[in-house]
VOPAGU-2260 file (C-alpha; in pm, 1 decimal, decimal comma):
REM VOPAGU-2260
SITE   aa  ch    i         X         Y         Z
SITE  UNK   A    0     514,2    1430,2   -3103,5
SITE  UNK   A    1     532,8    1081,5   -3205,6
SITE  UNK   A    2     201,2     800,0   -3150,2
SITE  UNK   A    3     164,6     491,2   -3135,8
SITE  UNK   A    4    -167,0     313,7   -3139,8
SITE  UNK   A    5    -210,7     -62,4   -3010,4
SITE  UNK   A    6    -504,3    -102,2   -3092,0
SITE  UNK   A    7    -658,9    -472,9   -3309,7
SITE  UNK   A    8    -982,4    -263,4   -3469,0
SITE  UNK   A    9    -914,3    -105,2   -3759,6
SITE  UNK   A   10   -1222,0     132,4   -3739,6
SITE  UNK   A   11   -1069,4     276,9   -3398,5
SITE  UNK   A   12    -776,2     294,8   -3553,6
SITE  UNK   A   13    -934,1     480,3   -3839,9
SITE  UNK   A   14   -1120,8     700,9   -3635,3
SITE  UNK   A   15    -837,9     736,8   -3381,9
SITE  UNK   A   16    -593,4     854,2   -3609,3
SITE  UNK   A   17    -828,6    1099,2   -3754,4
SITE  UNK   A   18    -924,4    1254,1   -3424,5
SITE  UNK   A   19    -489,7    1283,4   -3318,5
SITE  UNK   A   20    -466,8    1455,2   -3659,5
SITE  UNK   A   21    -760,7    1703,2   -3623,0
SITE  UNK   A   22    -649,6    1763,6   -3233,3
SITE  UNK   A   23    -276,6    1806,2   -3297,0
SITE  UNK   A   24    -176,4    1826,5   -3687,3
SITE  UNK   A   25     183,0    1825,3   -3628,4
SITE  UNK   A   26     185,5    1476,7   -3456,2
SITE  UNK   A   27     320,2    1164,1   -3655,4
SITE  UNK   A   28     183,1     808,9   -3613,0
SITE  UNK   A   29     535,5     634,4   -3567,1
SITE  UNK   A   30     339,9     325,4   -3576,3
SITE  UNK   A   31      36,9      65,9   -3547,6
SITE  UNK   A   32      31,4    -275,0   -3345,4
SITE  UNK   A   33    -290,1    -514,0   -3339,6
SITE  UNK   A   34    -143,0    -772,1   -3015,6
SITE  UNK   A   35      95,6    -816,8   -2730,5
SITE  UNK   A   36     323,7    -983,5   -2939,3
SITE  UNK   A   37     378,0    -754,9   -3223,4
SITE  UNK   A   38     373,5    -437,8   -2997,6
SITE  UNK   A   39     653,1    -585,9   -2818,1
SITE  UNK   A   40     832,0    -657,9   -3096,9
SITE  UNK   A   41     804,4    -336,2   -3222,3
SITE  UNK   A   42     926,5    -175,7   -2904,1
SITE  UNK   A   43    1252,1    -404,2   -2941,6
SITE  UNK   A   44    1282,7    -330,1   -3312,2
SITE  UNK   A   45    1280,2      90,6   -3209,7
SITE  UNK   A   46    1546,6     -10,9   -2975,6
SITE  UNK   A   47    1790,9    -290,6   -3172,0
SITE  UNK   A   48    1744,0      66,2   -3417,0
SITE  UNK   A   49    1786,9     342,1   -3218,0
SITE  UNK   A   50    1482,4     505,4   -3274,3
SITE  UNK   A   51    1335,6     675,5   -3057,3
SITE  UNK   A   52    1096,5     559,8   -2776,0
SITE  UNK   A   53     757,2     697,7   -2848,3
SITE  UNK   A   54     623,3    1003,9   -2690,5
SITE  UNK   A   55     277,8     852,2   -2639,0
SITE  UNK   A   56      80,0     534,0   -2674,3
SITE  UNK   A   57    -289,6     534,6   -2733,7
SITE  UNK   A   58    -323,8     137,3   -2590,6
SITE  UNK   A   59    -642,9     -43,5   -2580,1
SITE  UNK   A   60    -670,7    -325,6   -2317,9
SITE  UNK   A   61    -853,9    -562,7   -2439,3
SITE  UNK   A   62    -676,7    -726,4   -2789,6
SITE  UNK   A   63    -710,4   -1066,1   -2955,8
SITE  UNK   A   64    -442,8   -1209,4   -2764,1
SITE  UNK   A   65    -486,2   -1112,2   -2404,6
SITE  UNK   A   66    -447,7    -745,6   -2214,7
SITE  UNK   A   67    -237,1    -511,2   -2310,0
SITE  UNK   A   68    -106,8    -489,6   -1950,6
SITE  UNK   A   69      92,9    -821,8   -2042,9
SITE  UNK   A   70     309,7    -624,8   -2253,5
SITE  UNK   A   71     454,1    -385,3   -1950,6
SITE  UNK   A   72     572,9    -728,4   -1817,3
SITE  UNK   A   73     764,9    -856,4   -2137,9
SITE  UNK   A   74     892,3    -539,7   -2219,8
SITE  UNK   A   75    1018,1    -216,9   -2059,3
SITE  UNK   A   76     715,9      96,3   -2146,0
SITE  UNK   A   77     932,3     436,0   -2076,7
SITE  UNK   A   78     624,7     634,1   -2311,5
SITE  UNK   A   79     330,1     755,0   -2125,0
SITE  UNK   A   80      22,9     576,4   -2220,2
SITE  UNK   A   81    -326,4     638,6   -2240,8
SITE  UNK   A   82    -510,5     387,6   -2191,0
SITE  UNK   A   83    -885,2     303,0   -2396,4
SITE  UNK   A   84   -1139,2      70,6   -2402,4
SITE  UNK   A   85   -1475,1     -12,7   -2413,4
SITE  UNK   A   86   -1498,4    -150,3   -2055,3
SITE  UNK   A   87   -1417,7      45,2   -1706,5
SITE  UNK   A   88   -1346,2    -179,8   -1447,4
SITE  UNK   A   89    -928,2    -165,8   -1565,6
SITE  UNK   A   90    -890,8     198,9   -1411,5
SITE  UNK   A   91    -699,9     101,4   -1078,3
SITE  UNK   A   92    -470,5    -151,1   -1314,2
SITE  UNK   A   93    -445,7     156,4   -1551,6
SITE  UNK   A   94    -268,3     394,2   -1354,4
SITE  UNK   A   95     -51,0     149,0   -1164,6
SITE  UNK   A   96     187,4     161,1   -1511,2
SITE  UNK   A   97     274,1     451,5   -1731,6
SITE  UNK   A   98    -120,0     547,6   -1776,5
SITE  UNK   A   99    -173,4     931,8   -1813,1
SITE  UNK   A  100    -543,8     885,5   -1898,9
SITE  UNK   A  101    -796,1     633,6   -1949,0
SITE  UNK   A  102   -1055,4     675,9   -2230,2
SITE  UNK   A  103   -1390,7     482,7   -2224,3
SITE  UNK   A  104   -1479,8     381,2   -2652,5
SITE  UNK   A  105   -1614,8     514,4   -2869,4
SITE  UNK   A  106   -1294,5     791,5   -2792,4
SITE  UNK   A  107   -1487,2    1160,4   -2797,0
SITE  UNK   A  108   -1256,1    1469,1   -2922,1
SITE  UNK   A  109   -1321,9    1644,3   -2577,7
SITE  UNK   A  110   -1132,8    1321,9   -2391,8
SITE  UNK   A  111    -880,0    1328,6   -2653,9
SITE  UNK   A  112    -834,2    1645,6   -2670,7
SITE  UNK   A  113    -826,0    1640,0   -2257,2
SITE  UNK   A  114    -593,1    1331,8   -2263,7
SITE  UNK   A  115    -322,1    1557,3   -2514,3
SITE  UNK   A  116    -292,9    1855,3   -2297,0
SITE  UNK   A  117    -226,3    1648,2   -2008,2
SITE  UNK   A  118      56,2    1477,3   -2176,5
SITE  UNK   A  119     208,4    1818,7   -2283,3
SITE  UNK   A  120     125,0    1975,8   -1886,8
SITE  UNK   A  121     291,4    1660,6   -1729,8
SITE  UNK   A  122     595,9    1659,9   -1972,5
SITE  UNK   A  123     650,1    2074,7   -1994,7
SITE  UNK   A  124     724,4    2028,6   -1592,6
SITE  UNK   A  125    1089,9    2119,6   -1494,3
SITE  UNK   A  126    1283,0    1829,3   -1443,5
SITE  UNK   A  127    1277,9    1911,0   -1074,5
SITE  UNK   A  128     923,2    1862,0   -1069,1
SITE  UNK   A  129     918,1    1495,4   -1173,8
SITE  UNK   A  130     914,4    1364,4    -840,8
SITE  UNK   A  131     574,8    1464,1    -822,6
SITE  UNK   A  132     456,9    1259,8   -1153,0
SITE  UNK   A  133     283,4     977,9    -906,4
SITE  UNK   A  134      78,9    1200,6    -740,7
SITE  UNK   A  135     -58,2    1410,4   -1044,1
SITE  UNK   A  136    -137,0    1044,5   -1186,5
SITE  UNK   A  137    -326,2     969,5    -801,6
SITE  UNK   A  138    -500,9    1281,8    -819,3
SITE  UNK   A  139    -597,4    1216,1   -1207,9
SITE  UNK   A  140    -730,1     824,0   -1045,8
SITE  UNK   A  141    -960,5    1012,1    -803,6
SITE  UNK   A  142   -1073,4    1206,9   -1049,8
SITE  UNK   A  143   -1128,8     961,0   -1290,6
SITE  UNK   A  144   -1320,4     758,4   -1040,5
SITE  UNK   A  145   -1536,9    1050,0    -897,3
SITE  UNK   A  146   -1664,1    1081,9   -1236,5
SITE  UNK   A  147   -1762,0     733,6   -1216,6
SITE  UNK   A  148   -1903,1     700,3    -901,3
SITE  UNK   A  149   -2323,2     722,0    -948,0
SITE  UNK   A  150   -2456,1    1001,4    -792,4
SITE  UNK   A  151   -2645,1     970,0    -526,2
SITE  UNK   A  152   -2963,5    1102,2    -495,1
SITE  UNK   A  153   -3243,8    1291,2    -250,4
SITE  UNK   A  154   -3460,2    1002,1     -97,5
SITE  UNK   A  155   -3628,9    1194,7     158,1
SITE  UNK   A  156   -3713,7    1560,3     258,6
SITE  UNK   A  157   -3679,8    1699,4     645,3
SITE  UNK   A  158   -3970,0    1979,0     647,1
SITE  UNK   A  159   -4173,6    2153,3     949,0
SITE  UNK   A  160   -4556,5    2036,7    1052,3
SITE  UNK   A  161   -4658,4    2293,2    1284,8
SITE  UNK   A  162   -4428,7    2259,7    1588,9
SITE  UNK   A  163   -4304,4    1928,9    1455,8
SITE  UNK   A  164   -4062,8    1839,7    1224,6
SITE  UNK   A  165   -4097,2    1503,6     975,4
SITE  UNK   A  166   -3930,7    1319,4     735,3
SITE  UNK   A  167   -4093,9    1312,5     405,9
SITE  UNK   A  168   -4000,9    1012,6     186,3
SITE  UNK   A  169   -3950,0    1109,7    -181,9
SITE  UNK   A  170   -4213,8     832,3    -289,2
SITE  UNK   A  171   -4449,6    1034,3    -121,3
SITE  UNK   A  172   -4425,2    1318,9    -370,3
SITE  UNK   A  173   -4580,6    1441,0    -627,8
SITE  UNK   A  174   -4457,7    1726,6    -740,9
SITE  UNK   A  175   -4237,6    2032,0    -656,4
SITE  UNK   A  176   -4344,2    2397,3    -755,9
SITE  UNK   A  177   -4266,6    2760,0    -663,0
SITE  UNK   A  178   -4486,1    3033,6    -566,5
SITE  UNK   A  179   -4326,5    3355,6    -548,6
SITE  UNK   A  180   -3977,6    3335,7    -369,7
SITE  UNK   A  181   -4044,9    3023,7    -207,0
SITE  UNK   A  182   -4047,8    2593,5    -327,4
SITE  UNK   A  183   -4275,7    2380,5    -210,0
SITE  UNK   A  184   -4411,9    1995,5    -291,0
SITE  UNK   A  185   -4736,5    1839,1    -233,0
SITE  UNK   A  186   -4750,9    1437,1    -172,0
SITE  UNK   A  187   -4963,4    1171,7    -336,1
SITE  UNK   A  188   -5204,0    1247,8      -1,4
SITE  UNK   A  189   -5247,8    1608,8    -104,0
SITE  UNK   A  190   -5043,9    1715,4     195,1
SITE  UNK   A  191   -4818,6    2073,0      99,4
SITE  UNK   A  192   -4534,5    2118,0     260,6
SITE  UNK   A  193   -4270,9    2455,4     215,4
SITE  UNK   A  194   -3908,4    2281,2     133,8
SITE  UNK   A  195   -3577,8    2524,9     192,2
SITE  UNK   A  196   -3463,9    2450,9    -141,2
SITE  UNK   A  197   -3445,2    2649,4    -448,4
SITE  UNK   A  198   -3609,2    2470,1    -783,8
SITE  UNK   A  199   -3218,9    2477,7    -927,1
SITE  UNK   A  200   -3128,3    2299,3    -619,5
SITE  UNK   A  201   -3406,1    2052,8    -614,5
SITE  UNK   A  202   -3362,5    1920,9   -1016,4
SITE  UNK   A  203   -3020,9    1840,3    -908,1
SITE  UNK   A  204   -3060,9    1634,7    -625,9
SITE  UNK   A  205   -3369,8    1463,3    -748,0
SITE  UNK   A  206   -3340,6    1166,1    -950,5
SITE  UNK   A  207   -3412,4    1207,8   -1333,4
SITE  UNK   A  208   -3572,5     881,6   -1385,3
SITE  UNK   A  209   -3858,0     928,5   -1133,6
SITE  UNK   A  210   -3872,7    1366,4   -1130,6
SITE  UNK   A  211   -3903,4    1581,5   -1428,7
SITE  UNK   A  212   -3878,7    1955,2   -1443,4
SITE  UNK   A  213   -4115,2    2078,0   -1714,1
SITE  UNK   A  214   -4079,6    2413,0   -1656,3
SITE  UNK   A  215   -3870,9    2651,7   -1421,9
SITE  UNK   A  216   -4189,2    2603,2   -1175,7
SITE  UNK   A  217   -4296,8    2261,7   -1174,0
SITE  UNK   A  218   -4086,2    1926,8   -1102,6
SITE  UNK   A  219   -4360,5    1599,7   -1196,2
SITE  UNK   A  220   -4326,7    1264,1   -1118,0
SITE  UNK   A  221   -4471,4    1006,3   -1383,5
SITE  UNK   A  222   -4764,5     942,8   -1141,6
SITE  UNK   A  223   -4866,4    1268,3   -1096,9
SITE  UNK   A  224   -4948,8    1323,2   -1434,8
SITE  UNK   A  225   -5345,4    1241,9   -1549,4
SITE  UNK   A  226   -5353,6    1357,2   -1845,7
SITE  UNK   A  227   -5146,5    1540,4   -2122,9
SITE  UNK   A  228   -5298,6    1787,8   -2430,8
SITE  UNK   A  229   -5126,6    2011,9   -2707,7
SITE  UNK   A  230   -5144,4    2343,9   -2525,4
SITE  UNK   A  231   -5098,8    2690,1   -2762,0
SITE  UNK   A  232   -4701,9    2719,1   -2835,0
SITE  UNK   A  233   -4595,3    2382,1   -2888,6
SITE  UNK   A  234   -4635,0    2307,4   -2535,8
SITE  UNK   A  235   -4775,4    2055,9   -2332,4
SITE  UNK   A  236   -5044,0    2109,6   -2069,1
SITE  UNK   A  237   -5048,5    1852,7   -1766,8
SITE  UNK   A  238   -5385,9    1768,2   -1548,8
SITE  UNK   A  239   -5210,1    1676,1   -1251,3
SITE  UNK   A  240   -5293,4    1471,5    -927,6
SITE  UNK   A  241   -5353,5    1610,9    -660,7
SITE  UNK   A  242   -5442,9    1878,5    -822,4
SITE  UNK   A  243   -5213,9    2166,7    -907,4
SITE  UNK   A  244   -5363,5    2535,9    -833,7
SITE  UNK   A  245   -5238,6    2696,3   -1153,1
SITE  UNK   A  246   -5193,2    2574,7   -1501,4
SITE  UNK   A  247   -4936,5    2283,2   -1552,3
SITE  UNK   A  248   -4773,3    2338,4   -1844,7
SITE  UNK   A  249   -4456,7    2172,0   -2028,1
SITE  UNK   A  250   -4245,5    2426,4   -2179,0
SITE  UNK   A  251   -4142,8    2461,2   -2544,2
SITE  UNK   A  252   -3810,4    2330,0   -2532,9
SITE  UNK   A  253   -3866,0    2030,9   -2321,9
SITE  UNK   A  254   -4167,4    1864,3   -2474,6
SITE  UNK   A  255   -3934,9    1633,8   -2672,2
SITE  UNK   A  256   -3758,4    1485,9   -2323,5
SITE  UNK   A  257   -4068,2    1505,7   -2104,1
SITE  UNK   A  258   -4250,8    1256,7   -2378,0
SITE  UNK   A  259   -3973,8    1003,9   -2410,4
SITE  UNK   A  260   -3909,6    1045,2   -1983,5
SITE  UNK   A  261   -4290,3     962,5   -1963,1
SITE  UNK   A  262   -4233,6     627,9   -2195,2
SITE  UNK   A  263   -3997,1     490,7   -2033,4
């Protein structure tokens, strides 16, 4: 398979190159361009040559003489691209032109790696199955932009006051905990109420910045928390408020995120 990077950073290109190699050893760089001018010169240079077109671009979109999109309109692209850059509000631009993928900097092996195999899935495809190129590249979009929507999370809990049911706001709350086979949280007020939730369920819907699960019992909030002391085991033990029934205590392995979550 033959590369070529546009791409005006020679560290990126360094570190690019290095990552193709170490992905795929049997690709070739056919070539390096640093602007819209030279990379459409080199296009017309393949061509005035015969050489071949090449089977991939890595294109970043921002270069010292404009975007790289400029050069689809001075110059015909027939290699798929993938697109990177350090910014990621060029996705829907992206994939309206020969864009496979579209990596955010600094490029990560995974993405690249990602990014390859979905050149050689879209390319091994019979020659019947073409046709459907624009919608594996609309179904890659969603994708793409799924994974940069911000996820949404809990801000309020439904849960059962005697005959009543009420809506709890996640303010309120102080913690979560289990006891036994069942989850429950107590608010700032003291009020307990039983939540239909497992603790798995409830770290993922909760929002990291104001919940913390310090154990596989106990989700905090930063308010909650009195006071903290070295507990036996490298661990952490928590006075909490209200106060919690058994002992609080930060496990072993997440001592080191539960003090920088509690500085910030």
């Amino acid at each position: 398979m033959n590369i070529l990077i546009v791409e005006d950073e020679e560290l990126a290109v360094r570190k690019l190159t290095r990552l193709l190699h170490e992905v795929e050893p049997t690709l070739t760089i056919a070539g390096v361009t640093v602007s819209i001018q030279q990379t459409v010169e080199w296009m017309e240079q393949q061509r005035a040559a015969h050489q071949p077109e090449p089977d991939l671009i890595f294109m970043d979109i921002e270069l010292a003489d404009g975007q790289s999109f400029e050069i689809f309109e001075r110059v015909e692209v027939y290699s798929k691209v993938v697109f990177t850059t350090s910014y990621d509000e060029y996705a829907l631009q992206a994939f309206k032109v020969n864009s496979i993928d579209y990596l955010l900097k600094p490029v990560q092996r995974e993405d690249l790696t990602r990014s390859l195999k979905k050149y050689h899935d879209l390319t091994g495809q019979r020659p019947a199955d073409l046709a459907q190129l624009p919608i594996n590249l609309e179904k890659v979009l969603l994708s793409w932009q799924a994974q940069q929507q911000p996820k949404s999370y809990r801000k309020r809990f439904l849960v059962r006051q005697g005959q009543r049911l009420v809506s709890v706001e996640v303010g309120d709350i102080a913690y979560f905990y289990s006891d036994e086979r069942f989850s429950f949280f107590r608010c700032h007020s003291g009020q307990k109420y039983l939540v239909d939730y497992t603790m798995d369920e409830l770290a993922d819907s909760l929002d990291p910045e104001l919940f913390s699960r310090i154990s596989r019992g106990l989700i905090v909030t930063h308010q909650a928390v009195e006071q903290m002391q070295p507990y036996f085991g490298n661990r952490l033990a928590l006075t909490l408020a209200p106060a919690f029934e058994k002992e609080a205590l930060v496990s072993r392995e997440k001592v080191s995120d539960f003090k920088k979550w509690m500085g910030r």
